[in-house]
C-alpha positions in Angstrom: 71.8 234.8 49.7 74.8 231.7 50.1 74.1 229.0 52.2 75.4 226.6 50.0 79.0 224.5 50.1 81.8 226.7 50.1 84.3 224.5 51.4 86.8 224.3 48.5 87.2 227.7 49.4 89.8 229.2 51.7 91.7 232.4 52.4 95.1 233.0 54.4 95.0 234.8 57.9 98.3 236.0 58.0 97.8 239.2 58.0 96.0 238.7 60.9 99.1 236.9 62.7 96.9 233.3 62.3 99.8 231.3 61.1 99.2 227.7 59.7 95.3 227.6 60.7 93.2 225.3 59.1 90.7 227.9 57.8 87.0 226.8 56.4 85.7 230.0 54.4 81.8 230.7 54.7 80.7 227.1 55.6 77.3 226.9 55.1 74.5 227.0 58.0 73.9 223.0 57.5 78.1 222.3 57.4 78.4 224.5 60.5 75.5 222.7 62.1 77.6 219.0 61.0 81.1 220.4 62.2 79.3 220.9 65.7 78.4 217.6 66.0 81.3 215.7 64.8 83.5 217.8 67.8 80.8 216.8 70.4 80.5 220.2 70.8 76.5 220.3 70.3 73.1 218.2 70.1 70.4 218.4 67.4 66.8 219.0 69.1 63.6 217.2 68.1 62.8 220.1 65.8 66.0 220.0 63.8 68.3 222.9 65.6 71.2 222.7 66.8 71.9 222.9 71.0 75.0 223.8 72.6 76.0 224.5 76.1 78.2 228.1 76.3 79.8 226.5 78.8 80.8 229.1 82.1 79.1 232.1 80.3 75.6 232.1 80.0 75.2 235.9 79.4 77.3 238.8 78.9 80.2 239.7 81.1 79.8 244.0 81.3 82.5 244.0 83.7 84.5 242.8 81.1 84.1 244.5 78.3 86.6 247.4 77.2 87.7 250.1 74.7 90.8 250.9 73.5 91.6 254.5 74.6 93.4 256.3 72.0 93.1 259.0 70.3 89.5 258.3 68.2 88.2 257.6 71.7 89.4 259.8 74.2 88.0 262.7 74.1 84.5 261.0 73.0 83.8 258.1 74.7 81.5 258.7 77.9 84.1 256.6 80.3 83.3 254.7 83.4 82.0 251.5 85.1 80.1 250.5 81.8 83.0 252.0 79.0 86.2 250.9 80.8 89.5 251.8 78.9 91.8 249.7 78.6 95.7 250.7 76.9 96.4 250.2 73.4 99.9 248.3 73.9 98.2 245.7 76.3 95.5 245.5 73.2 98.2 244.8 70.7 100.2 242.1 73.6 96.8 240.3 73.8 95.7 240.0 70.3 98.6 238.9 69.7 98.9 235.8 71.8 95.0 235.1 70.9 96.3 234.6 67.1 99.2 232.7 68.4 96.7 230.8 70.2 94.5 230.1 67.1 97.5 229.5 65.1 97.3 226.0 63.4 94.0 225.5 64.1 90.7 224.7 62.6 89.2 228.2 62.4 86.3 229.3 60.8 85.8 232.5 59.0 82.8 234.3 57.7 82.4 237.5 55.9 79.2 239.4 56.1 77.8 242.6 56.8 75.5 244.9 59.3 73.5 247.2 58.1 70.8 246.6 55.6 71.0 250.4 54.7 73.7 250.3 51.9 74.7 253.9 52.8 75.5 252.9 56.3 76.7 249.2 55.6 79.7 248.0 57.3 81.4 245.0 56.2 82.8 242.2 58.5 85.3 239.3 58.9 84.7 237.1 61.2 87.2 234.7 62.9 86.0 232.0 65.4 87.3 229.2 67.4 84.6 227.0 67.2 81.8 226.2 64.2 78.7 227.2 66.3 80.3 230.4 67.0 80.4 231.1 63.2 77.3 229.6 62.3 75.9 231.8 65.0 77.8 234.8 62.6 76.1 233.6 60.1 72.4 233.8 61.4 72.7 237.0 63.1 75.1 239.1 60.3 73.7 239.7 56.8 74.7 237.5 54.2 76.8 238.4 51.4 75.4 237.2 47.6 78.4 235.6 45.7 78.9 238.7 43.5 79.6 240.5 46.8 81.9 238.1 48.0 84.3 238.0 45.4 84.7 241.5 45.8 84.3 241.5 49.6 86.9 243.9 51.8 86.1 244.1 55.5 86.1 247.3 57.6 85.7 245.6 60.9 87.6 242.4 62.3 85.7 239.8 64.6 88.6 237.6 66.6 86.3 235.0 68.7 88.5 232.6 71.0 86.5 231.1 73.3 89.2 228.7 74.7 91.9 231.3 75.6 92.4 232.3 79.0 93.6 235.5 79.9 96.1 235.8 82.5 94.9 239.2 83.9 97.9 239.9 86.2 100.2 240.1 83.1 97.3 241.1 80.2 95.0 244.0 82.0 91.9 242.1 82.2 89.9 242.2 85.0 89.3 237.9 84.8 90.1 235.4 81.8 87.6 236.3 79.9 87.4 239.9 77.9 85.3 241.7 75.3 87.4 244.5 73.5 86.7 247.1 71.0 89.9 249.1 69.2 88.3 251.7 67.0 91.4 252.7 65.6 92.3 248.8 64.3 88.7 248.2 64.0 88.9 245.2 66.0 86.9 243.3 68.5 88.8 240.9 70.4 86.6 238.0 72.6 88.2 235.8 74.5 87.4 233.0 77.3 84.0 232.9 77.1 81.4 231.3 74.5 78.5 233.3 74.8 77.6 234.1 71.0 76.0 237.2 72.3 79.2 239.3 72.6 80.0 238.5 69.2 76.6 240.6 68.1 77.0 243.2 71.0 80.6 243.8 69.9 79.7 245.0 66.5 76.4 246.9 68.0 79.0 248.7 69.8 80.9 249.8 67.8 78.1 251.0 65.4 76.8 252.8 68.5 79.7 254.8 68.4 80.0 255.2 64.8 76.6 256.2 63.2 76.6 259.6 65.9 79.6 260.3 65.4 80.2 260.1 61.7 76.5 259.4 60.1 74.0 261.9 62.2 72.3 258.7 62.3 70.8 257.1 65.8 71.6 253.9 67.0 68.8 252.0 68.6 68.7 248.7 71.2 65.3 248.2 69.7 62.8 245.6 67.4 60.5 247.1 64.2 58.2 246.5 62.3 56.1 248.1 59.9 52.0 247.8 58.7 50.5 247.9 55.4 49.9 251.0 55.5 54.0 251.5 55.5 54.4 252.9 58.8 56.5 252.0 61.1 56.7 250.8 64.6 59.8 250.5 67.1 60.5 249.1 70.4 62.8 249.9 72.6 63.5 247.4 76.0 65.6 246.0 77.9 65.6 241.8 77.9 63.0 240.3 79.1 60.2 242.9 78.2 59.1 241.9 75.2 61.1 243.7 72.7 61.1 240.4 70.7 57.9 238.9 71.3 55.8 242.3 70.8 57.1 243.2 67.1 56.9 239.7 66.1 53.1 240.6 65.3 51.9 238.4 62.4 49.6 241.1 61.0 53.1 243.4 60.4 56.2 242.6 58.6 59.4 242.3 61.3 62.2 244.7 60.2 63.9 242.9 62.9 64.2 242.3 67.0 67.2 244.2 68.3 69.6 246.3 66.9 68.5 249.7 64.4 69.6 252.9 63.2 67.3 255.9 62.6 68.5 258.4 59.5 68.4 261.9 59.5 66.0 260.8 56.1 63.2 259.2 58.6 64.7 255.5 57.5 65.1 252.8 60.0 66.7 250.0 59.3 68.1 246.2 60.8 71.4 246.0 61.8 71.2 242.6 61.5 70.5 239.5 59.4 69.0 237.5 62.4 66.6 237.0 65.6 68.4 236.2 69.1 65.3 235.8 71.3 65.0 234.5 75.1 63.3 230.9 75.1 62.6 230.6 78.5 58.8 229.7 78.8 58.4 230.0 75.5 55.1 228.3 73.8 53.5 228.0 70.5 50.6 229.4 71.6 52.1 232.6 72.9 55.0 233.4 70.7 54.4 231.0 67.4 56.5 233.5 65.3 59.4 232.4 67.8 58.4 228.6 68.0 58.1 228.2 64.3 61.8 229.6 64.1 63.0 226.8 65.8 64.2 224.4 63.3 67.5 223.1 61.4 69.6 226.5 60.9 68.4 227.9 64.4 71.2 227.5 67.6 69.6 227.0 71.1 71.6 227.5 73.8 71.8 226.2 77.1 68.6 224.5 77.0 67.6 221.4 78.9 66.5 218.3 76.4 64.7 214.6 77.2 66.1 211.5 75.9 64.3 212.4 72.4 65.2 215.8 72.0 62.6 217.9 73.2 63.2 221.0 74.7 61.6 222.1 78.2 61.5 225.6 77.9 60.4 226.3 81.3 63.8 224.4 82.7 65.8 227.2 83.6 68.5 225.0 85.8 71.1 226.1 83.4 70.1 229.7 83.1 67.2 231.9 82.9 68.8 233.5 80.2 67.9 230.3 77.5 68.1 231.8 74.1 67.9 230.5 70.4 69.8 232.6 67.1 68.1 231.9 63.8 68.3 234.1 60.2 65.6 236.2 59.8 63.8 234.5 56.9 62.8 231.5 59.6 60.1 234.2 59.8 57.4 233.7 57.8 56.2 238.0 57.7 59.3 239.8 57.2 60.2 243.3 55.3 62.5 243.0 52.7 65.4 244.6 52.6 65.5 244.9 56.7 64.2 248.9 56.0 61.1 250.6 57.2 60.6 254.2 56.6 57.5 257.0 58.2 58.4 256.1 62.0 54.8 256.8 63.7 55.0 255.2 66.8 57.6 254.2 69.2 57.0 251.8 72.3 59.2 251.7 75.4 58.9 248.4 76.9 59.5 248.0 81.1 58.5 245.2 82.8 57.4 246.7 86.2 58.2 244.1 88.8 56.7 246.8 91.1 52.4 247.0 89.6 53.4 250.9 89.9 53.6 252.0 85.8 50.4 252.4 83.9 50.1 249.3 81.4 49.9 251.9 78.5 50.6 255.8 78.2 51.2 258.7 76.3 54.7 260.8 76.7 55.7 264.2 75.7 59.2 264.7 74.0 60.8 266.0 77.5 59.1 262.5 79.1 59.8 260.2 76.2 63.6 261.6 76.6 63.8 261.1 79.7 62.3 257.9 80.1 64.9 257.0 77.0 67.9 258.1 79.1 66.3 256.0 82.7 65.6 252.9 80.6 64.0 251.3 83.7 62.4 247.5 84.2 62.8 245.5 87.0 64.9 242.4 88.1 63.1 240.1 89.9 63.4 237.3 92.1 65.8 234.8 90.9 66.6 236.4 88.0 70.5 237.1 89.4 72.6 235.8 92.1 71.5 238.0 95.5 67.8 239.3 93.8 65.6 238.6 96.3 63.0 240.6 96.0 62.1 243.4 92.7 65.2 245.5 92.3 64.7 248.8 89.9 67.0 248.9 87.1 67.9 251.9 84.8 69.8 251.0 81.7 70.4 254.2 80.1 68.6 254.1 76.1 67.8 250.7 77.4 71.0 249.9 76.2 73.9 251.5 78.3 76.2 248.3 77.8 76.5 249.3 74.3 76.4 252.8 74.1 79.6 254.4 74.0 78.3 258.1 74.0 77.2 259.7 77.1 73.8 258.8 77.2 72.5 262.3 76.9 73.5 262.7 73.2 70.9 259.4 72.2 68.7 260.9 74.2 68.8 264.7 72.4 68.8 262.7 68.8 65.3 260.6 69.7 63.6 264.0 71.2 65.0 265.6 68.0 63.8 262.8 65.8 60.5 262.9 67.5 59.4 266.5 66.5 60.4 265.9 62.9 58.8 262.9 62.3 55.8 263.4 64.4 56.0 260.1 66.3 54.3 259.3 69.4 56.0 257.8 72.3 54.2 255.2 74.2 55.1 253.5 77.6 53.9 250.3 78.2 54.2 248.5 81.3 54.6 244.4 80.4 55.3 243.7 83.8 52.9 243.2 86.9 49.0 244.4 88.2 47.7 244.0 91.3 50.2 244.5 93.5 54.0 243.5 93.2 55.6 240.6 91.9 55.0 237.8 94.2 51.4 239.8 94.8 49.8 240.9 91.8 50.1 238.9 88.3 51.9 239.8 85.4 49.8 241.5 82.6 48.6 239.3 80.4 50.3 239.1 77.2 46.6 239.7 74.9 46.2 242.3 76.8 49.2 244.4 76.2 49.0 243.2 72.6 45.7 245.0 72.3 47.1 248.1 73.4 49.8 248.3 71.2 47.3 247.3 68.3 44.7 250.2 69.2 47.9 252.5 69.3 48.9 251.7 65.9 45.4 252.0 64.5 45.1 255.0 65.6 42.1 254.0 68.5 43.5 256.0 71.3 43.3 259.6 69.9 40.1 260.5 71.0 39.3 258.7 74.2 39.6 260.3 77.3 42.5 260.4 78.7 44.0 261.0 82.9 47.6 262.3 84.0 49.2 259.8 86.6 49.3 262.0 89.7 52.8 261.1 90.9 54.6 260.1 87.0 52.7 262.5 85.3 52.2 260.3 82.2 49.1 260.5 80.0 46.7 257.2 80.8 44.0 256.7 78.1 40.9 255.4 79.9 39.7 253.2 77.5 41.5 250.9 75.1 39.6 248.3 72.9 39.7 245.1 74.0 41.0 246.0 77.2 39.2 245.7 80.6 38.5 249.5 81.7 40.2 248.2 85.0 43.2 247.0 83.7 44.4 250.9 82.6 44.7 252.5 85.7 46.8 250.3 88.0 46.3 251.8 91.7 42.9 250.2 91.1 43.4 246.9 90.6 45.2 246.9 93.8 43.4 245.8 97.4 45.6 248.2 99.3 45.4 251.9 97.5 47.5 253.2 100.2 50.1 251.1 99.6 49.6 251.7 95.9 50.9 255.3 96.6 53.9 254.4 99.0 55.3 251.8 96.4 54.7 254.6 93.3 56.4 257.1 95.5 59.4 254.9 96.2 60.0 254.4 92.3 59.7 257.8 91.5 62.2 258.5 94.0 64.1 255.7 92.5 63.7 257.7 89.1 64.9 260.8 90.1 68.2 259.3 92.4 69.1 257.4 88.9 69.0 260.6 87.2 70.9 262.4 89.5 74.0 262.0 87.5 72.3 262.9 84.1 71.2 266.3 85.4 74.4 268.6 84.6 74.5 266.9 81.1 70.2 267.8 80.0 68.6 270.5 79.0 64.9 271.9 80.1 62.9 270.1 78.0 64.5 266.5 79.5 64.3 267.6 83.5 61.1 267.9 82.9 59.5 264.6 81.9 60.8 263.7 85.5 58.7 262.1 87.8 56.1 264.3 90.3 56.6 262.6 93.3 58.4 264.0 95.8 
């Protein structure tokens, strides 16, 4: 690994049109973390890391991210309101005048990889605006040695730009800011805004595309980790549901927290080099893994600080959407390489603002495919401008963002994948009991911890086990560890009746989603739909 100083280093970016740029080459993490805070551009917390503010964008812009249509993607990409298209000769106008922009600059530059599976590794240059932004490259990518460096040539290009404004009457864009992917130039081009996230999602993307495609390998928005015993766990979920918190398990070894592919060999492995979690509440005593991880090398963003330093993770006046980035060795338990192999259980994660969904249960392939494709939680109050009350929403393979395919093709892969690896498909429910948010209470975090635990020791095989009348998902009975009560959620509400109205609704909810999957799936996936009429 190279965290070391590189500075006397440098490369040329002309071929990229960056004319006269002062470039620093692979700064290390603690030369990244300095540059930040000789610009002014960042803080350093009590506990070492460095803070920065991504200024207007706190979270991904969807409505502004595009892909080059052309001839690799025409006929391919599932297009629409998620995969917007946007003309290669206004791609080629605006990259352009984003390296003029850059052009006799300070500019950082990083070259890494994703994909800790050599056969699928793609390698990456990275060119950002500002030093966070790279040192942010540089936690979540996979760090070249020295020996791969020298002979280092990179499939994909990273152009990050956070200070150019678009001008979308004259460029295409919908605002100033854009995302875009060109799978012929393998290129993604960000622009106006400075959340780091687009800079991971960007090459997520693109991978989402290309393992299908050319690899028969599936591409997962998911965390893993894997036991002693060498099997291996995944979690699929959408933010906010745990996906990060539940694999960091200190009894297992973290693959990693987001981004996997699945081979046709049974392999999973990290896309990544790094950890992006979501800060906001965070404590020692719930998520230590996470805690720990915060320390010099680790970014927080948008974070409210005292005088001193300290963080107050429950301050959410910037955002609710508080994260930190840090390289996956700030965990102390991780698998090394980033590869698990014998996938035995799989976990979809939803955080049920509704106290509808079972806490745990079992799904058959034409369920688990279906709930794969619906990739349902809940937005709750507060959460988003105009979310006033709990608001179902279905993100197809709890990913849709990212997933360039129609959403139909994951979802054949994982029931595929299922069979011949024998997997079971769990749902777990991380959101409320007792009634709806603002009623009930959200399930307690030792609780669904337990569950996941007896799952992966195999404790739930032979207890009894009752269908949900209206989801018609399997719900064990008893779970060690567990309050009996806890399982089966109409009875931990006062109101039964109103249990079954509010189940109803989100089944109905369900099945109105799906409507415009239904031409596009076979049998076996219509029929892990809901019961409820």
């Amino acid at each position: 690994m190279v965290d070391k100083n590189q500075a006397t280093k440098t490369i040329s970016l002309d071929q990229y049109g960056i004319k006269n740029a002062k470039v620093k080459y692979q700064l290390s993490s603690q030369e990244l973390h300095n540059e930040t805070l000789r610009k002014g551009q960042g803080t350093e917390a009590s506990s070492g890391a460095l803070a920065v503010n991504t200024g207007e964008f706190t979270g991904r812009s969807p409505k502004d991210r595009f892909i080059v249509k052309d001839d690799i993607t025409r006929d391919k990409v599932w297009w629409g309101n998620i995969n917007i298209p946007f003309p290669a000769p206004m791609f080629d106008a605006l990259y352009d005048k984003v390296t003029d922009y850059l052009s006799e600059k300070d500019v950082y530059v990083r070259d890494c990889f994703a994909c800790a599976d050599a056969e699928h590794r793609l390698s990456i240059r990275v060119i950002n605006e500002y030093p966070w932004s790279n040192m942010f490259a540089y936690n979540m990518f996979l760090r070249p040695t020295e020996t791969e460096l020298e002979q280092f040539d990179a499939d994909w290009l990273i152009v990050n730009a956070p200070g150019f404004m678009a001008d979308p009457e004259v460029d295409g864009t919908r605002q100033h800011n854009f995302a875009i992917l060109n799978f012929t130039k393998k290129i993604a081009l960000i622009g106006g805004t400075g959340y780091t996230g687009e800079i991971k999602k960007g090459i997520f993307s693109a991978l989402n595309f290309i393992l299908p495609v050319d690899k028969n390998t599936m591409p997962m928005h998911c965390s893993a980790n894997v036991g002693d015993n060498g099997e291996t766990a995944v979690f699929f979920g959408l933010s906010g549901t745990g996906k990060t918190t539940l694999s960091a398990d200190p009894d297992r070894r973290l693959i990693g927290d987001d981004e996997h592919g699945w081979t046709a060999e049974n392999t999973i492995f990290n896309f990544e080099g790094g950890c992006y979690a979501k800060v906001i509440n965070l404590s020692e005593e719930n998520e230590p893994d996470i805690y720990h991880a915060i320390k010099p090398g680790a970014i927080l963003e948008n974070v409210i600080m005292d005088e001193n330093g300290v963080v107050d993770f429950a301050d959410t006046s910037i955002t609710q959407n508080t994260r930190v980035s840090y390289p996956i060795y700030h965990i102390d338990n991780i698998q090394e390489p980033s590869i698990g192999h014998n996938p035995k259980n799989i976990f979809f994660l939803t955080a049920d603002a509704f106290g509808v969904l079972p806490p745990i249960s079992k799904l058959t392939p034409g369920q688990a495919a279906y709930h794969f494709i619906s990739g349902y939680t809940a937005k709750v109050a507060g959460t988003e401008e105009g979310i006033n009350e709990p608001t179902p929403n279905f993100s197809a393979c709890f990913g849709a963002p990212f997933m360039p395919l129609h959403p139909t093709k994951y979802g054949e892969m994982l029931s595929k994948k299922m069979k011949n690896a024998g997997v079971n498909v769990w749902l777990i429910n991380t959101g409320w009991t007792g009634g709806p948010y603002g009623v009930g209470s959200r399930m307690k975090l030792k609780f669904t911890r337990a569950m996941i635990t007896a799952a992966l020791n195999n404790q739930l095989e032979d207890v009894q086990y009752v269908q949900h009348p209206i989801f018609g998902l399997q719900v064990p009975q008893t779970c060690p560890n567990v309050p009996s009560e806890v399982l089966n959620p109409k009875d931990t509400w006062k109101n039964q009746k109103a249990y079954d109205i509010q189940a109803q609704e989100l089944a109905t909810s369900f099945k109105d989603n799906f409507k415009k999957f239904e031409e596009f799936a076979n049998d076996e996936i219509l029929s892990g739909a809901p019961n409820g009429k």
